[in-house]
KOLTOR-315904 format. One record per residue (C-alpha): residue number from 1; chain; y, x, z. Coordinates in Angstrom, 1 decimal, padded with zeros to 4 digits. Each point is the difference from the previous one (the first is absolute). Layout:
// residues N
+-----+--------+--------+--------+--------+
! num ! chaine !     c2 !     c1 !     c3 !
+-----+--------+--------+--------+--------+
! NUM !      A !      Y !      X !      Z !
...
+-----+--------+--------+--------+--------+
// end
This chain:
// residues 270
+-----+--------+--------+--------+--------+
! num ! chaine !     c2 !     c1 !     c3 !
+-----+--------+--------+--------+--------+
!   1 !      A ! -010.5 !  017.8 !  002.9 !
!   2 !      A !  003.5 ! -000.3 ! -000.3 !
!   3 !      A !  002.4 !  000.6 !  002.9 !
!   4 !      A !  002.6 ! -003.1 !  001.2 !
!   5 !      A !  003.1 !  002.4 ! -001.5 !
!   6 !      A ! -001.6 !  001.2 ! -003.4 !
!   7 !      A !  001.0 ! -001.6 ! -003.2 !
!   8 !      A ! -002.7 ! -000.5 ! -002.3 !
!   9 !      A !  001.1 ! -000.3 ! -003.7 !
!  10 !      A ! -002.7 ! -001.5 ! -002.9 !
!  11 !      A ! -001.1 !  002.4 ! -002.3 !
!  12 !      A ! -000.1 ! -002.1 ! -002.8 !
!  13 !      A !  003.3 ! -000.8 ! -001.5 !
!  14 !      A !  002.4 !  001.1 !  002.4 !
!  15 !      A !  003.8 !  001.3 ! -001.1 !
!  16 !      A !  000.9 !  003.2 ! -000.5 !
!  17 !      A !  003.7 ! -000.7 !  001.2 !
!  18 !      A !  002.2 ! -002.8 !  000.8 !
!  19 !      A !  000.1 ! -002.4 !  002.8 !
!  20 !      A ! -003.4 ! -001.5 !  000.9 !
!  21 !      A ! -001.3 ! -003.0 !  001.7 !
!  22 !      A ! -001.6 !  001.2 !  003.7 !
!  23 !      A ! -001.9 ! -002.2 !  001.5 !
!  24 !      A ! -000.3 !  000.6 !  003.9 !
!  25 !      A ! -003.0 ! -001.7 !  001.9 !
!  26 !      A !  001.6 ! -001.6 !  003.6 !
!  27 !      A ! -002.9 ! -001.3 !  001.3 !
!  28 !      A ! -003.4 !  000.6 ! -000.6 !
!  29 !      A ! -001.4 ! -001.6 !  002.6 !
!  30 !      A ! -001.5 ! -004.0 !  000.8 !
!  31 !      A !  001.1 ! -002.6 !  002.8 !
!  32 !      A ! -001.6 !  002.4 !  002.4 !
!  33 !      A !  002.6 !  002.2 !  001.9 !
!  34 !      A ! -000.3 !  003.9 ! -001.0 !
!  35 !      A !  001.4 !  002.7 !  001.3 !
!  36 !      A ! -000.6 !  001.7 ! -003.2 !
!  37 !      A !  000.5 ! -003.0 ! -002.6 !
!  38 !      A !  002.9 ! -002.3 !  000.1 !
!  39 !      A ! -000.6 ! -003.6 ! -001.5 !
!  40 !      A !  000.9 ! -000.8 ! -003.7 !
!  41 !      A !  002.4 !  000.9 ! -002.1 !
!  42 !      A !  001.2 !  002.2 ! -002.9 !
!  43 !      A !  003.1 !  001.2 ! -000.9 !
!  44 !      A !  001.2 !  000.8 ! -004.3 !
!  45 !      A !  003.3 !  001.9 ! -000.3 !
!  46 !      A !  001.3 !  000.7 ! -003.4 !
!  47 !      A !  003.6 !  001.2 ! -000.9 !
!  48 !      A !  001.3 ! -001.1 !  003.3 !
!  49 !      A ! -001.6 ! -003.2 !  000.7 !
!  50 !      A ! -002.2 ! -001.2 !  002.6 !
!  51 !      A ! -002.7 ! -002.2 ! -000.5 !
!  52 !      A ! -002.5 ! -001.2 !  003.1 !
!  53 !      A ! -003.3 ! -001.7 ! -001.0 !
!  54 !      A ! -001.4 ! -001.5 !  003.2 !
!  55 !      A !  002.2 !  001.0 !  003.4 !
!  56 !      A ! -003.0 ! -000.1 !  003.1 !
!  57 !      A !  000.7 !  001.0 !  003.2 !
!  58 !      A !  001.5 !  003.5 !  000.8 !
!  59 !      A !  001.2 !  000.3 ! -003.8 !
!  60 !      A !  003.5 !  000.1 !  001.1 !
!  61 !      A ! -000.8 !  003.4 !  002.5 !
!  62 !      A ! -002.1 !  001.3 ! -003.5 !
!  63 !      A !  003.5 ! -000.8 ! -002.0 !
!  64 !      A !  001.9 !  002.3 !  002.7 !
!  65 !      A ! -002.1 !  002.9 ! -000.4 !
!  66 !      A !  001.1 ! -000.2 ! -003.4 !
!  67 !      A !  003.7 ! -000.4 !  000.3 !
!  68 !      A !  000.3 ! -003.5 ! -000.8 !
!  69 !      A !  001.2 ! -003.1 !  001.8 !
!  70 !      A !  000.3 ! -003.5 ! -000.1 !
!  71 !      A !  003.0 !  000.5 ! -002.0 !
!  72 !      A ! -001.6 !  002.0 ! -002.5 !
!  73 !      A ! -002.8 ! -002.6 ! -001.4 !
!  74 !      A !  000.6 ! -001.9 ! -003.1 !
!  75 !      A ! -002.5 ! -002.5 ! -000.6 !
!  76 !      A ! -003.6 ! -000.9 !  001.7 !
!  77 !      A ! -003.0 ! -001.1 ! -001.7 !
!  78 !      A ! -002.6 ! -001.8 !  002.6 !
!  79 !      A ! -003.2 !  000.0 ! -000.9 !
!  80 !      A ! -001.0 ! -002.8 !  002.0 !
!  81 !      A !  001.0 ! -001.1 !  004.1 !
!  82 !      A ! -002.2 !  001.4 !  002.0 !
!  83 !      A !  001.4 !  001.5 !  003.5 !
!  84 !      A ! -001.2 !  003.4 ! -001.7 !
!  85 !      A !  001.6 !  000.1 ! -002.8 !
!  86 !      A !  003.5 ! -001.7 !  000.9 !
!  87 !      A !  000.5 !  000.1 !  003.8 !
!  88 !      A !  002.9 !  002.8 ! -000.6 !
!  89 !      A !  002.2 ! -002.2 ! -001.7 !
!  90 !      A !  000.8 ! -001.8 !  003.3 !
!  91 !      A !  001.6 !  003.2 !  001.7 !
!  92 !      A !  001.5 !  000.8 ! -003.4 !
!  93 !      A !  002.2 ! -003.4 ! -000.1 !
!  94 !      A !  001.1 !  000.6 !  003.5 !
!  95 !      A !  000.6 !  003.8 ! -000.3 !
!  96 !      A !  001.8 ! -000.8 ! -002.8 !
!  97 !      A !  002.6 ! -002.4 !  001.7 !
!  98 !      A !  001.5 !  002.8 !  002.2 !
!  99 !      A !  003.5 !  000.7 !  000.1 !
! 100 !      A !  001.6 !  001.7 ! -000.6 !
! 101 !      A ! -002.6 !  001.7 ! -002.4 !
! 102 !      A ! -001.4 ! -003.7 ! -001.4 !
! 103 !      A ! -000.9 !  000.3 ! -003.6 !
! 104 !      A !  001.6 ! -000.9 ! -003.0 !
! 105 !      A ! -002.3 !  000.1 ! -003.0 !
! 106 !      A ! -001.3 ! -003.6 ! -000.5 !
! 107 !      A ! -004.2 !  000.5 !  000.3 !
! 108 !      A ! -002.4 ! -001.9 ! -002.6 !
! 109 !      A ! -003.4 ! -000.8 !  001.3 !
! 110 !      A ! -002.5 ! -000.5 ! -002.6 !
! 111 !      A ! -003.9 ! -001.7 !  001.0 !
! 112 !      A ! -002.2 ! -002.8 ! -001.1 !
! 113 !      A !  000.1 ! -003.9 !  000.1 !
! 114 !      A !  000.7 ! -001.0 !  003.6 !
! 115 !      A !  002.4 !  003.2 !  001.0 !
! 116 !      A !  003.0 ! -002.0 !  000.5 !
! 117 !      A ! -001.5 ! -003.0 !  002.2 !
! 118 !      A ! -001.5 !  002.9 !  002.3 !
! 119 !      A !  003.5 !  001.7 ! -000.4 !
! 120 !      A !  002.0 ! -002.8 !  001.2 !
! 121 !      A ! -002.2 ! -000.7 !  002.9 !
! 122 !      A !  000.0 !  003.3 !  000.9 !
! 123 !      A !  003.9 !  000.2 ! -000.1 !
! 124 !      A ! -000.2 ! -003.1 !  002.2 !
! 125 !      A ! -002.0 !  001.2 !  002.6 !
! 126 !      A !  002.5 !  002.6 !  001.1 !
! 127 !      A !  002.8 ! -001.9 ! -000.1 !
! 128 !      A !  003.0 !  001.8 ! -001.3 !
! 129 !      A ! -001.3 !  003.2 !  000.9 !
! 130 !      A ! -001.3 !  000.8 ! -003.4 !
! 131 !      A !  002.8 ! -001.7 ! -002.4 !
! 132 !      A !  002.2 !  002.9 ! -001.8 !
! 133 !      A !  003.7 !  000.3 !  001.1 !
! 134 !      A !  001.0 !  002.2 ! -003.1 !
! 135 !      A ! -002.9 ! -000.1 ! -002.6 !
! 136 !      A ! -002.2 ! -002.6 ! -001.7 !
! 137 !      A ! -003.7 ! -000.3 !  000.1 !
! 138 !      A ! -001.7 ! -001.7 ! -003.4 !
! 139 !      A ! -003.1 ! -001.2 ! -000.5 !
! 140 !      A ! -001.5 !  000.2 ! -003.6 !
! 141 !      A ! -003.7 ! -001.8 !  000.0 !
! 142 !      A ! -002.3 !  001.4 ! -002.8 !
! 143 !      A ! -003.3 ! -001.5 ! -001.3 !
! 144 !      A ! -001.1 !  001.8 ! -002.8 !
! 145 !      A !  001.4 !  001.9 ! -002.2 !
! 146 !      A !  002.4 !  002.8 ! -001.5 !
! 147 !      A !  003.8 !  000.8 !  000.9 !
! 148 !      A !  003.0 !  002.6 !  000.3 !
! 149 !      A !  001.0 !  000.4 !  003.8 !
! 150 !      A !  002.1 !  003.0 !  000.0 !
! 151 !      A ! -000.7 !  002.9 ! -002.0 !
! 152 !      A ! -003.7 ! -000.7 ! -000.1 !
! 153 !      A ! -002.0 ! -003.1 ! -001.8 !
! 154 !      A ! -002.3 ! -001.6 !  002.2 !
! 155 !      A ! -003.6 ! -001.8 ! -000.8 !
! 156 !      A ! -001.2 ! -001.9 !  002.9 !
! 157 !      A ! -003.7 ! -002.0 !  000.2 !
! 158 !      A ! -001.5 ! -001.8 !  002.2 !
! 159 !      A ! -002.9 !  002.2 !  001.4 !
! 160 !      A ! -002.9 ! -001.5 !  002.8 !
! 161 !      A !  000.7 ! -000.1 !  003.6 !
! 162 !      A !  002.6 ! -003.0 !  001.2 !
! 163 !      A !  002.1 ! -002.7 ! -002.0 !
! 164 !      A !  002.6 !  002.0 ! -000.1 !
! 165 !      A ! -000.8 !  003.9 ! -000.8 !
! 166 !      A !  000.8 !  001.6 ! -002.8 !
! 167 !      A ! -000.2 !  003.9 ! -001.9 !
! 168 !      A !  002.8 !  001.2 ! -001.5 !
! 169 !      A !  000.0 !  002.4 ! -003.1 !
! 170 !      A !  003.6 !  001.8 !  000.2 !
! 171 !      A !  000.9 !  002.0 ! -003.0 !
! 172 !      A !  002.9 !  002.3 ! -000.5 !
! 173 !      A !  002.1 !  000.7 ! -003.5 !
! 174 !      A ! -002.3 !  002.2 ! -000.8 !
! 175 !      A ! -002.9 ! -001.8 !  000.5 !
! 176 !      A ! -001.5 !  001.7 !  002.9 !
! 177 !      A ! -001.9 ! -002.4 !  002.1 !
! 178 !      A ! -000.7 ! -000.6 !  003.4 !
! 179 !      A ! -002.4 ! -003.1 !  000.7 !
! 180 !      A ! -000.5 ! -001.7 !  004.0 !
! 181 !      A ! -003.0 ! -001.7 !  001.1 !
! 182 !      A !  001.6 ! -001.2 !  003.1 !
! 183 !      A ! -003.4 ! -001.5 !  001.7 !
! 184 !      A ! -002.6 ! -001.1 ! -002.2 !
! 185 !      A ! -003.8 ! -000.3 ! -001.4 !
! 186 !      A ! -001.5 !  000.8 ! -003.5 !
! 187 !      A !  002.3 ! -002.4 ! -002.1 !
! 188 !      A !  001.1 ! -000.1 ! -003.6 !
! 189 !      A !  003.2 !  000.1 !  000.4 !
! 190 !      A !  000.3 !  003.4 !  001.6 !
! 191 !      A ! -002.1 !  001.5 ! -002.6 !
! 192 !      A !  002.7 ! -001.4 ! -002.4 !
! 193 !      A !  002.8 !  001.4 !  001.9 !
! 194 !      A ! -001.6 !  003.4 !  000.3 !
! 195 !      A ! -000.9 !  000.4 ! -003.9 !
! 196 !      A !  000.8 !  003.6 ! -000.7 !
! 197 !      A !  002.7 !  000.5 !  003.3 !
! 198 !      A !  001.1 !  003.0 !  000.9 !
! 199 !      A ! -000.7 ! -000.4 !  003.4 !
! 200 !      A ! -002.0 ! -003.1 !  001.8 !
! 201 !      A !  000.5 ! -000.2 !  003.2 !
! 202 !      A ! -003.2 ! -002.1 !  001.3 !
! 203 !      A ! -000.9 ! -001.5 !  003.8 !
! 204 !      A ! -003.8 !  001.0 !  000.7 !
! 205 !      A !  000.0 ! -001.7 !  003.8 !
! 206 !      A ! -003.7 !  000.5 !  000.9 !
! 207 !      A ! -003.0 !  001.7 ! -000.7 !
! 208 !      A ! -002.6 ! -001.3 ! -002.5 !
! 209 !      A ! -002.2 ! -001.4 !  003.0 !
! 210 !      A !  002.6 ! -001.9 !  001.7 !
! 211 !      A !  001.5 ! -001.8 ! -003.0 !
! 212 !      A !  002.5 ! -002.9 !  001.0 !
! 213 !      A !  001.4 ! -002.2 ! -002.6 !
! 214 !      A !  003.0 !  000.2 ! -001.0 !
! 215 !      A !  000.2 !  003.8 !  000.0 !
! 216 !      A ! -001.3 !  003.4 ! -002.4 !
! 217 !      A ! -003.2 !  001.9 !  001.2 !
! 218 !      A ! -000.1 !  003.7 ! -001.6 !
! 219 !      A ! -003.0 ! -001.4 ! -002.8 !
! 220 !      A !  002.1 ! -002.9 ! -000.9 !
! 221 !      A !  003.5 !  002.4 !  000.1 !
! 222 !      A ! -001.8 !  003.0 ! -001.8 !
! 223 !      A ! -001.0 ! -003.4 ! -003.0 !
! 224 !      A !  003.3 ! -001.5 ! -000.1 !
! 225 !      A !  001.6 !  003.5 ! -000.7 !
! 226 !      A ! -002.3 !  001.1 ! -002.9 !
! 227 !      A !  000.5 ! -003.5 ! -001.4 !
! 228 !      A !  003.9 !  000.7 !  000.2 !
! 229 !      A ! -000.5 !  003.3 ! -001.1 !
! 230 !      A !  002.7 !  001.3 !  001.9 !
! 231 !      A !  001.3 !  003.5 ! -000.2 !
! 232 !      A !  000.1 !  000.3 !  003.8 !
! 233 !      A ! -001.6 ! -002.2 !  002.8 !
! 234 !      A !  001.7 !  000.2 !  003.2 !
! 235 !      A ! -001.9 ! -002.2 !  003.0 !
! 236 !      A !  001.7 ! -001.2 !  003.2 !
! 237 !      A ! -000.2 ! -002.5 !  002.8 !
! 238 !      A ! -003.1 !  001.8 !  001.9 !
! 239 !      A ! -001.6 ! -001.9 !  003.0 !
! 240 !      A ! -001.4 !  002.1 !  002.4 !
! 241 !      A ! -003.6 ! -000.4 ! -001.1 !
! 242 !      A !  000.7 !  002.0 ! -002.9 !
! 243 !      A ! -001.5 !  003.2 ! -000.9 !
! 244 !      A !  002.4 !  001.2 ! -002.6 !
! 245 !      A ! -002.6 !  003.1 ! -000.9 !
! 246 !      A ! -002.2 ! -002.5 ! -000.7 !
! 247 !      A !  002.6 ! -002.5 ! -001.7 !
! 248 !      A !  000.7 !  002.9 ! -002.3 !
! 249 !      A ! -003.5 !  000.8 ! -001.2 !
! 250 !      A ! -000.5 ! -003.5 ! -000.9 !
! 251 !      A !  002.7 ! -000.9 ! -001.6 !
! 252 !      A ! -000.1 !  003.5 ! -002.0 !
! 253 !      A ! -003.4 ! -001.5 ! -001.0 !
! 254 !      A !  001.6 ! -002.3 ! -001.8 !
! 255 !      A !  003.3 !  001.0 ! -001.1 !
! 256 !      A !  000.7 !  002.9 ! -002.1 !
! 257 !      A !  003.8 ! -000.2 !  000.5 !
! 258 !      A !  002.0 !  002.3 !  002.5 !
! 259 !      A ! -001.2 ! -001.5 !  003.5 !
! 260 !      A !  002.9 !  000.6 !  003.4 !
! 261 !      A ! -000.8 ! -001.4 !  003.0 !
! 262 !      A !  003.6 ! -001.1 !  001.7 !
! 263 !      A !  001.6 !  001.8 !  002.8 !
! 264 !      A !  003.4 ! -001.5 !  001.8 !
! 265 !      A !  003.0 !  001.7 ! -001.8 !
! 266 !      A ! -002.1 !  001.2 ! -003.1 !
! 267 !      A !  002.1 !  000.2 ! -003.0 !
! 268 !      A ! -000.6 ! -000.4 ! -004.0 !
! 269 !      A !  002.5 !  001.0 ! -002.6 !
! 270 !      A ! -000.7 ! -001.8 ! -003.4 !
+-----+--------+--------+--------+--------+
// end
């Protein structure tokens, strides 16, 4: 098993020089507190951008550790609104009003159908206390669908666990790929977004016996993989039940791809 500092970099169809896309796992953990796994959220930095995809709670200590602050992150992709996978951005819109360090950069915020109602009423339950002084905060809403944000193009579905969730394939000029489950079950759309990625990066929240819907069990993980036939299967957002020697020998049973299991601060260079 990999340790929290290692980089791990795909055999198949990796560079032999140049700048790469690394991908850095935040948070591998659930809604349960962890001493060991913060909640979700990944981090994609390519030729000095910052891109967050889901910002839980304690991603903002995991950001430190790597040298980067609130004024550092360039856009954020939400998966969906759970407490888990966006609490952080409260403390991030206060941090980020301090003077005489407040930041500058204007921030987009990119997430499914809904994002901006939640967002306003969000915004209005603090007050003024989150409202930029320097900086402006906008909201793109996505269905489905394809577009350039940045240097990478972005395909986004809408994948099976609340109204609002969606996966995000993120692909770089050189078409590397990174795909994010965010939470989910066994859905088309994630088998679509994962077709031949370089790296999937897939929630597996339970064991097979305690299977809750709404969420990936390691049988119906290992499935959606092989379907995708990904280069490189990633799985994250472990609830304590989980035994991940056992979560690996299933879903190796059924996927033939490279098989990680997530560790807070792992990192991939595609």
């Amino acid at each position: 098993m990999l340790c929290p500092s290692s980089v791990f970099m795909p055999r198949r169809g990796t560079p032999s020089g140049g700048e790469c896309m690394k991908v850095t796992i935040l948070g591998s953990g659930t809604a349960v507190p962890s001493l060991d796994r913060n909640s979700s959220g990944v981090l994609i930095q390519e030729e000095g951008t910052n891109t967050l995809i889901d910002f839980g709670y304690g991603t903002l200590k995991q950001l430190l550790h790597l040298g980067i602050t609130y004024h550092d992150i360039d856009r954020v992709f939400f998966t969906h609104n759970h407490p888990d996978h966006m609490c952080d951005l409260i403390p991030f819109l206060f941090g980020a009003r301090y003077r005489p360090s407040a930041r500058k950069k204007d921030l987009e915020i990119v997430a499914g159908p809904g994002f901006q109602e939640f967002f306003d009423k969000l915004m209005s339950v603090f007050g003024s206390w989150l409202v930029p002084t320097e900086y402006k905060v906008c909201i793109t809403e996505i269905d489905e669908g394809s577009k350039k944000f940045g240097l990478h193009q972005v395909t986004f579905k809408k994948v099976q666990h609340i109204e609002m969730s969606r996966g995000y394939r993120i692909e770089n000029s050189r078409r590397k790929s990174v795909v994010l489950s965010g939470d989910t079950d066994y859905c088309q759309g994630m088998i679509e977004l994962g077709r031949e990625a370089d790296l999937m990066i897939l929630e597996c929240a339970m064991p097979d016996e305690e299977k809750i819907a709404g969420h990936l069990v390691p049988s119906l993980a290992g499935k959606l993989a092989q379907e995708a036939d990904c280069k490189t299967l990633c799985l994250t957002h472990f609830y304590p039940p989980c035994d991940l020697d056992v979560m690996r020998k299933t879903v190796s049973a059924l996927y033939r791809g490279e098989l990680v299991l997530a560790r807070d601060l792992m990192q991939f260079e595609l």
